[in-house]
Every structure is written in C-alpha cells, then in structure tokens.
N, CA, C, O and CB atoms as a CASP TS submission, in Angstrom:
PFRMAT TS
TARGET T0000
AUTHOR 0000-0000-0000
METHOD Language model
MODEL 1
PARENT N/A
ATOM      1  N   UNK     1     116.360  96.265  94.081  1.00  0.00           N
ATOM      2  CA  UNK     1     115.009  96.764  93.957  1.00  0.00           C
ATOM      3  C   UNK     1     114.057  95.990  94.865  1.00  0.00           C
ATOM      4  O   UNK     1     113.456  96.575  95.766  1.00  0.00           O
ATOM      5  CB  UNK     1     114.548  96.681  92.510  1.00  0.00           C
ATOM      6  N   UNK     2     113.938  94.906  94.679  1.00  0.00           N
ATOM      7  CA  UNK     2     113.169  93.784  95.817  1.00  0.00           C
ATOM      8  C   UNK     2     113.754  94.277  97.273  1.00  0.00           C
ATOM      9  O   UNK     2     112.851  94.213  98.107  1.00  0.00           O
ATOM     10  CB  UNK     2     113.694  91.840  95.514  1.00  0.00           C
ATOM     11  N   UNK     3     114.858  94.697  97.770  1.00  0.00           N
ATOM     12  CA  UNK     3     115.112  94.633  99.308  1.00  0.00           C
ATOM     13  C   UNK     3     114.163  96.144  99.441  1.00  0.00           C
ATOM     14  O   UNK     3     113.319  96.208 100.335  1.00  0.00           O
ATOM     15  CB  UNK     3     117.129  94.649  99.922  1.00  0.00           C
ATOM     16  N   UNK     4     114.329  97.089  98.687  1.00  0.00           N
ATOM     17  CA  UNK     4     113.218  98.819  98.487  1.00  0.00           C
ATOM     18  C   UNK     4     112.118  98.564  98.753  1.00  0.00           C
ATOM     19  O   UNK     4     111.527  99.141  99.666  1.00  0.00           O
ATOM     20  CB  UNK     4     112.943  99.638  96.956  1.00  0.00           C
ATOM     21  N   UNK     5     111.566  97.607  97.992  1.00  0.00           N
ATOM     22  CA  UNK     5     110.254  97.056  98.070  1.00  0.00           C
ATOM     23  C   UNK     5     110.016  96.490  99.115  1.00  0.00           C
ATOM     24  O   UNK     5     108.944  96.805  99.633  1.00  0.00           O
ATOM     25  CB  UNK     5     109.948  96.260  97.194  1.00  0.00           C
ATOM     26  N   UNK     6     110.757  95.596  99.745  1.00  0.00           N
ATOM     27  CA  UNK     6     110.279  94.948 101.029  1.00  0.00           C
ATOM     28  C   UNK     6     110.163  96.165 102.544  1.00  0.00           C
ATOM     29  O   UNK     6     109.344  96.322 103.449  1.00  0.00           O
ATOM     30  CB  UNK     6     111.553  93.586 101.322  1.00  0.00           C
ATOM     31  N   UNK     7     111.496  96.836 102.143  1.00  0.00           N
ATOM     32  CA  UNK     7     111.307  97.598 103.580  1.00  0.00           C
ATOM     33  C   UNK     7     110.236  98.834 102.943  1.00  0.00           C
ATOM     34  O   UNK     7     109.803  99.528 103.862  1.00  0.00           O
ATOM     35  CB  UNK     7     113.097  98.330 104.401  1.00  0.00           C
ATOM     36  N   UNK     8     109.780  99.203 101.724  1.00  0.00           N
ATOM     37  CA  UNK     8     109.040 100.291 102.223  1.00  0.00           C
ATOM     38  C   UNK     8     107.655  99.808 102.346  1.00  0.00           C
ATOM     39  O   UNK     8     106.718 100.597 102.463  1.00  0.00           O
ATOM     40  CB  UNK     8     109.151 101.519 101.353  1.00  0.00           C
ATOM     41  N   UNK     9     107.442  98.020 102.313  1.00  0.00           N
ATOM     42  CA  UNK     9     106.264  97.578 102.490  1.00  0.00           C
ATOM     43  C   UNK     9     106.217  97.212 104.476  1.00  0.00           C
ATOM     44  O   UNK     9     105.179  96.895 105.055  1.00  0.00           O
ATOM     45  CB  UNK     9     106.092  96.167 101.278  1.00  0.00           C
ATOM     46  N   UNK    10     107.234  97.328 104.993  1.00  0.00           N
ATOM     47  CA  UNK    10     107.503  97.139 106.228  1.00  0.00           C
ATOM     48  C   UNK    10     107.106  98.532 106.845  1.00  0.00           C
ATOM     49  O   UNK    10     106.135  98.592 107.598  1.00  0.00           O
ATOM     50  CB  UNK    10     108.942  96.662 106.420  1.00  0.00           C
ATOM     51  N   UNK    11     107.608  99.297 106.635  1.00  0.00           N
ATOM     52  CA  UNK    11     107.586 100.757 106.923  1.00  0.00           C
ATOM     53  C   UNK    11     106.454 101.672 106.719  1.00  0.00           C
ATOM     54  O   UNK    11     106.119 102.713 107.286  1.00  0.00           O
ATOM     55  CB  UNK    11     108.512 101.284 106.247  1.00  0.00           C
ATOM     56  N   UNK    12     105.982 101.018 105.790  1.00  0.00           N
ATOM     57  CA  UNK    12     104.566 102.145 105.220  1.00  0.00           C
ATOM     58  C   UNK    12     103.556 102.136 106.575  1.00  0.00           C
ATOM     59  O   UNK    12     103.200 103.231 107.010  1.00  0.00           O
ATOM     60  CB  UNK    12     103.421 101.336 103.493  1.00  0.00           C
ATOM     61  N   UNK    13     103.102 100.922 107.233  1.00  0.00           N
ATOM     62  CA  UNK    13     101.519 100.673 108.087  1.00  0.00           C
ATOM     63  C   UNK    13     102.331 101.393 109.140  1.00  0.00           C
ATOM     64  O   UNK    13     101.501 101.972 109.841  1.00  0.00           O
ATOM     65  CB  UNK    13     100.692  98.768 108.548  1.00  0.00           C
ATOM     66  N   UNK    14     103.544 101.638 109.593  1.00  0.00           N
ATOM     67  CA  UNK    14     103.875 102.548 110.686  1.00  0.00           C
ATOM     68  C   UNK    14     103.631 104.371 110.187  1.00  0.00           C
ATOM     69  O   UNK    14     103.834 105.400 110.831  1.00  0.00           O
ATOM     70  CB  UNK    14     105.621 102.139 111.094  1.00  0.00           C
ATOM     71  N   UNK    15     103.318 104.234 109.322  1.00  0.00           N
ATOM     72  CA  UNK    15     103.066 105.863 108.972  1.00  0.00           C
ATOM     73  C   UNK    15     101.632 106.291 109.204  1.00  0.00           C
ATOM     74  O   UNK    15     101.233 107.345 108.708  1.00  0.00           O
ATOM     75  CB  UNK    15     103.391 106.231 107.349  1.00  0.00           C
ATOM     76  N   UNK    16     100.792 105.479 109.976  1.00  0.00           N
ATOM     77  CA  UNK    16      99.610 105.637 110.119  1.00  0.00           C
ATOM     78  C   UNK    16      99.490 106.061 111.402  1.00  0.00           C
ATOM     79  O   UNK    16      98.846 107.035 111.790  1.00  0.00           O
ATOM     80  CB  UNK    16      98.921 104.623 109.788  1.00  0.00           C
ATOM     81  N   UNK    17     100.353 105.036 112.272  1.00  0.00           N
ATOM     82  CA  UNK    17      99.930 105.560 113.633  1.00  0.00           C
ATOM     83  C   UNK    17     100.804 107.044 113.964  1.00  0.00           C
ATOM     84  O   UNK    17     100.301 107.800 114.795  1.00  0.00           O
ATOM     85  CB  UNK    17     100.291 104.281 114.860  1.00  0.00           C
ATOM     86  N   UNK    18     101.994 107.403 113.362  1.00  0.00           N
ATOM     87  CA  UNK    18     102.639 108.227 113.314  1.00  0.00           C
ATOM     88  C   UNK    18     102.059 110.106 112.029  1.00  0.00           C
ATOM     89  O   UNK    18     102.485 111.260 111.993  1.00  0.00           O
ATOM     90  CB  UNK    18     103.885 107.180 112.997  1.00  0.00           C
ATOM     91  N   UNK    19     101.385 109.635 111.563  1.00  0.00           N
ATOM     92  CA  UNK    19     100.575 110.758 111.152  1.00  0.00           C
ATOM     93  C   UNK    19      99.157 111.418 111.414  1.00  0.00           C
ATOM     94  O   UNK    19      98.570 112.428 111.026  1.00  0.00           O
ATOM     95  CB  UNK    19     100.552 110.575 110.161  1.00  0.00           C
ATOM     96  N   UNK    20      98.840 110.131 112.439  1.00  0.00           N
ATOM     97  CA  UNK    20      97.608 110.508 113.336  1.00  0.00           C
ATOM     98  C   UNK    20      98.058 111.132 114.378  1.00  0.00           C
ATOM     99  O   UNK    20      97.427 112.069 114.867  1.00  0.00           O
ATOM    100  CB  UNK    20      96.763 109.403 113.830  1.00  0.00           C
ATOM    101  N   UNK    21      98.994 110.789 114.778  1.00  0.00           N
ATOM    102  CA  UNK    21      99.446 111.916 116.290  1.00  0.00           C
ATOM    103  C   UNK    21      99.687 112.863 115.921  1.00  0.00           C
ATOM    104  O   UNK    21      99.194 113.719 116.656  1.00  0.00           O
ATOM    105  CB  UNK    21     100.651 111.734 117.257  1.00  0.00           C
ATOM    106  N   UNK    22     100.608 113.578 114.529  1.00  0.00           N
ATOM    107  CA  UNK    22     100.756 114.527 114.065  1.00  0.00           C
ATOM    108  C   UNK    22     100.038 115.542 113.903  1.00  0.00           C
ATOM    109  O   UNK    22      99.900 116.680 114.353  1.00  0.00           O
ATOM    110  CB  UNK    22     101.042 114.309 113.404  1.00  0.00           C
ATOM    111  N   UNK    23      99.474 114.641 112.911  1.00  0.00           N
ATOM    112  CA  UNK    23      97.808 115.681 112.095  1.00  0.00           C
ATOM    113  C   UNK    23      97.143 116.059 113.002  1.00  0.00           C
ATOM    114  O   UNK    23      96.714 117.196 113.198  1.00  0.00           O
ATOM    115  CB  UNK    23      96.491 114.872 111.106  1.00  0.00           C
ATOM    116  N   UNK    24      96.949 114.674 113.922  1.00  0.00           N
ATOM    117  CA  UNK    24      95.557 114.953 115.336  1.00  0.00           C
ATOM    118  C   UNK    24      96.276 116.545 116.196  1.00  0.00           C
ATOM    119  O   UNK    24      95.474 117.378 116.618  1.00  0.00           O
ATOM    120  CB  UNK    24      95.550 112.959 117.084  1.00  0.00           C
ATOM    121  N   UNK    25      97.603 116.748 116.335  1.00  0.00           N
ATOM    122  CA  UNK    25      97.700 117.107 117.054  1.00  0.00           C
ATOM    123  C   UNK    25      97.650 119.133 116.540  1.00  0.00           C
ATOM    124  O   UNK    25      97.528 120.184 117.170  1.00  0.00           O
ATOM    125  CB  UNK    25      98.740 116.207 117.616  1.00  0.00           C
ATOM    126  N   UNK    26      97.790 118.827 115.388  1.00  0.00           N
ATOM    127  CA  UNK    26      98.238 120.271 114.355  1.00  0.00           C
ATOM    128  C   UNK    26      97.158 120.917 113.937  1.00  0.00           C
ATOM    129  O   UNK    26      96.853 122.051 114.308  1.00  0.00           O
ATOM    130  CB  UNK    26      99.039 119.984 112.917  1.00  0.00           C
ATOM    131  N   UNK    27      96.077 119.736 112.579  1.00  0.00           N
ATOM    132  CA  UNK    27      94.797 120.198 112.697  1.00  0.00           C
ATOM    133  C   UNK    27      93.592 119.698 112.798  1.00  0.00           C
ATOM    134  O   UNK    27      92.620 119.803 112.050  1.00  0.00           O
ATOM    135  CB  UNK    27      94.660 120.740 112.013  1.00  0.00           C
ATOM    136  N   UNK    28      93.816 118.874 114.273  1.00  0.00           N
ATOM    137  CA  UNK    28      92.029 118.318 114.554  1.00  0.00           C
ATOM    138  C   UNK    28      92.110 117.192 114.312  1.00  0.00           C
ATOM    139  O   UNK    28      92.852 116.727 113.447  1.00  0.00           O
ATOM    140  CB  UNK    28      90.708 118.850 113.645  1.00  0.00           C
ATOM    141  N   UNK    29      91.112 116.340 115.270  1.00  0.00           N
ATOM    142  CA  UNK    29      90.802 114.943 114.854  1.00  0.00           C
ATOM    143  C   UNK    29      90.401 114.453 113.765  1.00  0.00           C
ATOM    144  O   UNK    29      90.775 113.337 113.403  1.00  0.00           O
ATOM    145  CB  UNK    29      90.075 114.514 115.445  1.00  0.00           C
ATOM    146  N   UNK    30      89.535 115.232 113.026  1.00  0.00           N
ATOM    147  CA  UNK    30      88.641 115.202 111.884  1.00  0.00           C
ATOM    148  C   UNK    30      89.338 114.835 110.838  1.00  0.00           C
ATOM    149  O   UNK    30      89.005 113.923 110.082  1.00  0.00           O
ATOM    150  CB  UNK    30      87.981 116.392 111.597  1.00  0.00           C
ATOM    151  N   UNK    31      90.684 115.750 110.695  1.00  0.00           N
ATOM    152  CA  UNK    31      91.552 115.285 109.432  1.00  0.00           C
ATOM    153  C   UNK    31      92.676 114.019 109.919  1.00  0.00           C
ATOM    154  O   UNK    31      93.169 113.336 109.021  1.00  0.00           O
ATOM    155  CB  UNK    31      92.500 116.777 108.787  1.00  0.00           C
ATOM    156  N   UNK    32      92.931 113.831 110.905  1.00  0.00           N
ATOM    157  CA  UNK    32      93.631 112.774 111.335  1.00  0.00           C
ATOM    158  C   UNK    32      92.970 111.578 111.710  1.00  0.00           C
ATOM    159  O   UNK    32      93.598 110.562 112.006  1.00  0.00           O
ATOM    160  CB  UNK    32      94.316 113.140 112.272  1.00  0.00           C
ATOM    161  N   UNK    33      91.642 111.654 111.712  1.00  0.00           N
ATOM    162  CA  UNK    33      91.241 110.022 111.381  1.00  0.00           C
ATOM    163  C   UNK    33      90.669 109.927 109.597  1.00  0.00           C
ATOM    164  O   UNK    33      90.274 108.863 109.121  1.00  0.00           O
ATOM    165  CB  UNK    33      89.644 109.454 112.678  1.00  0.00           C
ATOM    166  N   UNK    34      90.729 111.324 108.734  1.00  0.00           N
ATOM    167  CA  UNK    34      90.393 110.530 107.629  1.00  0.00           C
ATOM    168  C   UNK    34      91.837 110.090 106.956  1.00  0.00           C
ATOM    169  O   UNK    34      91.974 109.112 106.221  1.00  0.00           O
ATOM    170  CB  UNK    34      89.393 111.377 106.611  1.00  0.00           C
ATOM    171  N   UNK    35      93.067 111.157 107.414  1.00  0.00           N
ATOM    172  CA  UNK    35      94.274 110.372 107.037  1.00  0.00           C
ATOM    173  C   UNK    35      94.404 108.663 107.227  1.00  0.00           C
ATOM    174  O   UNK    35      94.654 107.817 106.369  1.00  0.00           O
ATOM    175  CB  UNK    35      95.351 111.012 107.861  1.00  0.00           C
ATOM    176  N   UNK    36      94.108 108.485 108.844  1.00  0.00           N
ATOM    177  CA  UNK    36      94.129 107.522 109.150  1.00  0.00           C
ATOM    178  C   UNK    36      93.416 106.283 108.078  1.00  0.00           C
ATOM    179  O   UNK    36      93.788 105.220 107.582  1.00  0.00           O
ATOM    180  CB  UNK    36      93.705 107.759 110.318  1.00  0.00           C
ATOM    181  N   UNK    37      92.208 107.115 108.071  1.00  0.00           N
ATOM    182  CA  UNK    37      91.170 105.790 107.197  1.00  0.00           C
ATOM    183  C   UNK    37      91.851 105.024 105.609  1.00  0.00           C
ATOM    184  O   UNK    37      91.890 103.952 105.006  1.00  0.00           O
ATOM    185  CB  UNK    37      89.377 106.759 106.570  1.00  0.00           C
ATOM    186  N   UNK    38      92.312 106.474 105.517  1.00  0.00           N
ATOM    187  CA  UNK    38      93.204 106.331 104.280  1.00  0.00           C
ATOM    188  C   UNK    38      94.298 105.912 103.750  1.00  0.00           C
ATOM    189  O   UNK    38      94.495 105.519 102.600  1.00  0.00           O
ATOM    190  CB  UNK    38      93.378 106.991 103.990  1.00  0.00           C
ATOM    191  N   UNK    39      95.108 106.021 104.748  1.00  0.00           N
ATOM    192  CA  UNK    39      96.608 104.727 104.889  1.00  0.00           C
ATOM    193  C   UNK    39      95.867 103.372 105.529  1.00  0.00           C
ATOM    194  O   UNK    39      96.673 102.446 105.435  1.00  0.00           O
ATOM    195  CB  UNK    39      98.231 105.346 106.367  1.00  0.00           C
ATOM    196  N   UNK    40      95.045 103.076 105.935  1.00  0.00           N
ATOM    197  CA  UNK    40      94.788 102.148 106.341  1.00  0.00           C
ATOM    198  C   UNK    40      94.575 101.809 105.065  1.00  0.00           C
ATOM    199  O   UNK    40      95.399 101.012 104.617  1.00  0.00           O
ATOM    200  CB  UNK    40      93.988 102.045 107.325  1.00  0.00           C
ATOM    201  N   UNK    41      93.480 102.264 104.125  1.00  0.00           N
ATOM    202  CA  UNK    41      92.642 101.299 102.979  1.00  0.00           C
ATOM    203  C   UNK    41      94.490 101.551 101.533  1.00  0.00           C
ATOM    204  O   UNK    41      94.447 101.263 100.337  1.00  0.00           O
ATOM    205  CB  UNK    41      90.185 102.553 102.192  1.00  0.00           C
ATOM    206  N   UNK    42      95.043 101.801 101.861  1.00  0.00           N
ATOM    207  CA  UNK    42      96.043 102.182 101.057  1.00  0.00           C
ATOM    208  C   UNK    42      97.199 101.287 100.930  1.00  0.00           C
ATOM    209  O   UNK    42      97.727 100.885  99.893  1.00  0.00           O
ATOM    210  CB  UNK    42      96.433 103.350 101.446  1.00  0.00           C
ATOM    211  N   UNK    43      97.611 100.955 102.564  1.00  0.00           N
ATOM    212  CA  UNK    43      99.000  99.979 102.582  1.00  0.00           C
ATOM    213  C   UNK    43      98.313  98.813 102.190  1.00  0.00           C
ATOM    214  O   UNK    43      98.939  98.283 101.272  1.00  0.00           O
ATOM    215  CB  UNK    43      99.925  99.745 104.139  1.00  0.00           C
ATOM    216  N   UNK    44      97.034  98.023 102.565  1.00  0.00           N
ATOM    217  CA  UNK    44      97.300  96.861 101.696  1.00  0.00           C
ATOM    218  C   UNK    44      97.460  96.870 100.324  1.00  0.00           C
ATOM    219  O   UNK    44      98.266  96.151  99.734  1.00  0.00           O
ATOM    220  CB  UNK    44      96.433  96.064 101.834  1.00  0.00           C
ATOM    221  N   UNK    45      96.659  97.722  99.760  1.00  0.00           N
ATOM    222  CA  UNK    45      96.504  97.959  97.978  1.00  0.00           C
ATOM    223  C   UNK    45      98.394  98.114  97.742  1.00  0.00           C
ATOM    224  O   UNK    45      98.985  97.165  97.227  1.00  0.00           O
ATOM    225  CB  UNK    45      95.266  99.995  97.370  1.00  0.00           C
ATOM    226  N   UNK    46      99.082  99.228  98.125  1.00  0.00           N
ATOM    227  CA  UNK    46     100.229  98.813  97.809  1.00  0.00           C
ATOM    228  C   UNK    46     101.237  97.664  98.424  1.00  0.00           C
ATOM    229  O   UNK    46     102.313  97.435  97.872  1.00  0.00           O
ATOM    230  CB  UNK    46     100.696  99.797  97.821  1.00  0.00           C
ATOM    231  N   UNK    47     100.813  96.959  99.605  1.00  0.00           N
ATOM    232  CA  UNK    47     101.620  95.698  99.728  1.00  0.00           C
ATOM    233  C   UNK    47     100.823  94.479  98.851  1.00  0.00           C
ATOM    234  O   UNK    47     101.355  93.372  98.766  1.00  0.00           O
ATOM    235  CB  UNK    47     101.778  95.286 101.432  1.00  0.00           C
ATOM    236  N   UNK    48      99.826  94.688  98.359  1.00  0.00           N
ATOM    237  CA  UNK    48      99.653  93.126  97.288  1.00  0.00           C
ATOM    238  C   UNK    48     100.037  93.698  96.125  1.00  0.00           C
ATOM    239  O   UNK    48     100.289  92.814  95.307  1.00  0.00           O
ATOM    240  CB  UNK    48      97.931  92.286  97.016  1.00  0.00           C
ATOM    241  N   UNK    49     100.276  95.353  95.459  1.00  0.00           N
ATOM    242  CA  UNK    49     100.949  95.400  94.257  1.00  0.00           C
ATOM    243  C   UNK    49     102.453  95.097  94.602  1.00  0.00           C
ATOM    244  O   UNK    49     103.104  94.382  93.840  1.00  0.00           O
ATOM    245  CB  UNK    49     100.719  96.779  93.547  1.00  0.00           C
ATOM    246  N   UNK    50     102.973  95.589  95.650  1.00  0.00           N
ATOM    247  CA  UNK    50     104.222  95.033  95.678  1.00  0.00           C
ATOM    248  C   UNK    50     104.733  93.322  96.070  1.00  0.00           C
ATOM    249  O   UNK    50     105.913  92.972  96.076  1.00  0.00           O
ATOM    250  CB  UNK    50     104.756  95.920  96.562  1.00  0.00           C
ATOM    251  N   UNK    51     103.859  92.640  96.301  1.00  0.00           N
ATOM    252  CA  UNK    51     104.389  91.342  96.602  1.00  0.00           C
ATOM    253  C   UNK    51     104.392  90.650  95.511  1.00  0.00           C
ATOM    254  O   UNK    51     105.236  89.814  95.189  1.00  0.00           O
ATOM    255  CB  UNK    51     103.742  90.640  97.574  1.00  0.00           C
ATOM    256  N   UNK    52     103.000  91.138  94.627  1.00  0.00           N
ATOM    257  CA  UNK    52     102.541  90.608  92.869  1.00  0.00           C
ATOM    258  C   UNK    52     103.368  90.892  92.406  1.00  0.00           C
ATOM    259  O   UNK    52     103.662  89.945  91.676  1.00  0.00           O
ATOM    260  CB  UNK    52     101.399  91.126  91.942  1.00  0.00           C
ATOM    261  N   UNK    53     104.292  91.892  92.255  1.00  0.00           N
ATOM    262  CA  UNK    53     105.550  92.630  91.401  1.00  0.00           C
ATOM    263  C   UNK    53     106.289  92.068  91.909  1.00  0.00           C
ATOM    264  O   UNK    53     107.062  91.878  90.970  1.00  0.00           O
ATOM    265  CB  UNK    53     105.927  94.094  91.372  1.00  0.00           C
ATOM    266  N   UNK    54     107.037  91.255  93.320  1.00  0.00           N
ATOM    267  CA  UNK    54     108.016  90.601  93.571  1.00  0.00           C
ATOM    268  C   UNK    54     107.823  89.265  93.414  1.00  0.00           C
ATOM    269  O   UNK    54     108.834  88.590  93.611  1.00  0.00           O
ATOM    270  CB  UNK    54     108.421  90.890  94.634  1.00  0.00           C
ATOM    271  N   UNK    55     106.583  88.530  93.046  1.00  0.00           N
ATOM    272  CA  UNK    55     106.054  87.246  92.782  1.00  0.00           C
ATOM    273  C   UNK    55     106.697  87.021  91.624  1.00  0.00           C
ATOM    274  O   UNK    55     107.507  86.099  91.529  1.00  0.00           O
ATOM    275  CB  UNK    55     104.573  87.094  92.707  1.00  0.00           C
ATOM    276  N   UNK    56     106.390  87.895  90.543  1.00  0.00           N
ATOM    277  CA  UNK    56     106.165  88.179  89.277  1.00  0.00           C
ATOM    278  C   UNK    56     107.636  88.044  88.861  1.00  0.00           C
ATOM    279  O   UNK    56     107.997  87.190  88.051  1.00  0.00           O
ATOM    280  CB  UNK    56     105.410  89.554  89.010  1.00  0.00           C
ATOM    281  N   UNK    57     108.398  88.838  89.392  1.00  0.00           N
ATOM    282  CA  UNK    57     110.123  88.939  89.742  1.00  0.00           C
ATOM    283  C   UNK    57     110.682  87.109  89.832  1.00  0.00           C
ATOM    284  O   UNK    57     111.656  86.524  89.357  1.00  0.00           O
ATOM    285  CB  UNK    57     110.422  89.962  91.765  1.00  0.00           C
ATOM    286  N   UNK    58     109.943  86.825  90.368  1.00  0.00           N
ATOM    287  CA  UNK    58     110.530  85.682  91.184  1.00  0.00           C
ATOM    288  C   UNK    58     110.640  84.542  89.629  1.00  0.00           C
ATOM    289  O   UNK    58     109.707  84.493  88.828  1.00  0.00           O
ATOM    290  CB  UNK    58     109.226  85.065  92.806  1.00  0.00           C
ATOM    291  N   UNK    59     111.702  83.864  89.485  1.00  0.00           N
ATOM    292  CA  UNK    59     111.809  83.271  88.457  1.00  0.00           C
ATOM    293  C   UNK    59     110.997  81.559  89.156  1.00  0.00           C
ATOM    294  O   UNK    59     110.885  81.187  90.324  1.00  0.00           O
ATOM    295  CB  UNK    59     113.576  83.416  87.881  1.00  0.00           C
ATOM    296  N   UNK    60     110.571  80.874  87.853  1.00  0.00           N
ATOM    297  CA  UNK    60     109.947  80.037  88.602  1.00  0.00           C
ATOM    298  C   UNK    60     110.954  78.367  88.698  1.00  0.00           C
ATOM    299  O   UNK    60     110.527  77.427  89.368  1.00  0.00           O
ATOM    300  CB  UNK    60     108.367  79.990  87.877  1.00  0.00           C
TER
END
C-alpha cells in the first residue's frame, strides 16, 4: 500500500502538464487553465494527506 501511495504521489503533478495540452487543445484555453489551476491546488492537498497517512504508518 505505501509503494501505491508513493508512485501515485510521484505521478499525479505530471497530470497537469499533460491535461493542459489535452483540454487546451479539445476545448479551449479557458477550461485548460482552470483544470490546470486545479491540479495544481489539489496534488499538494493529496501529497501531505498521503505522506501524513504514511507518517502515521510508520511505526515509531
């Protein structure tokens, strides 16, 4: 479960630049920079729940 967690915390901030070329290119800038704005304010919120949940994991 921890190695899931690590790579989809690796993997997620690349889905930003890769759904802005998409979107930008399908429908309009307009919706591909608020995607953008939105994985941006998003991957950190889920990489500090996932590092807190693997902290948390972590025996002391």
């Amino acid at each position: 479960m921890q190695t899931s967690l690590l790579i989809a915390t690796i993997t997620l901030p690349s889905l930003v630049f890769i759904t802005f070329g998409y979107i930008g290119s399908h429908f309009g800038l307009a919706q591909a920079s608020s995607q953008t704005n939105t994985l941006i304010v998003a991957d950190p919120i889920l990489g500090g729940i996932t590092r807190l949940a693997l902290f948390k994991a972590t025996p002391a």
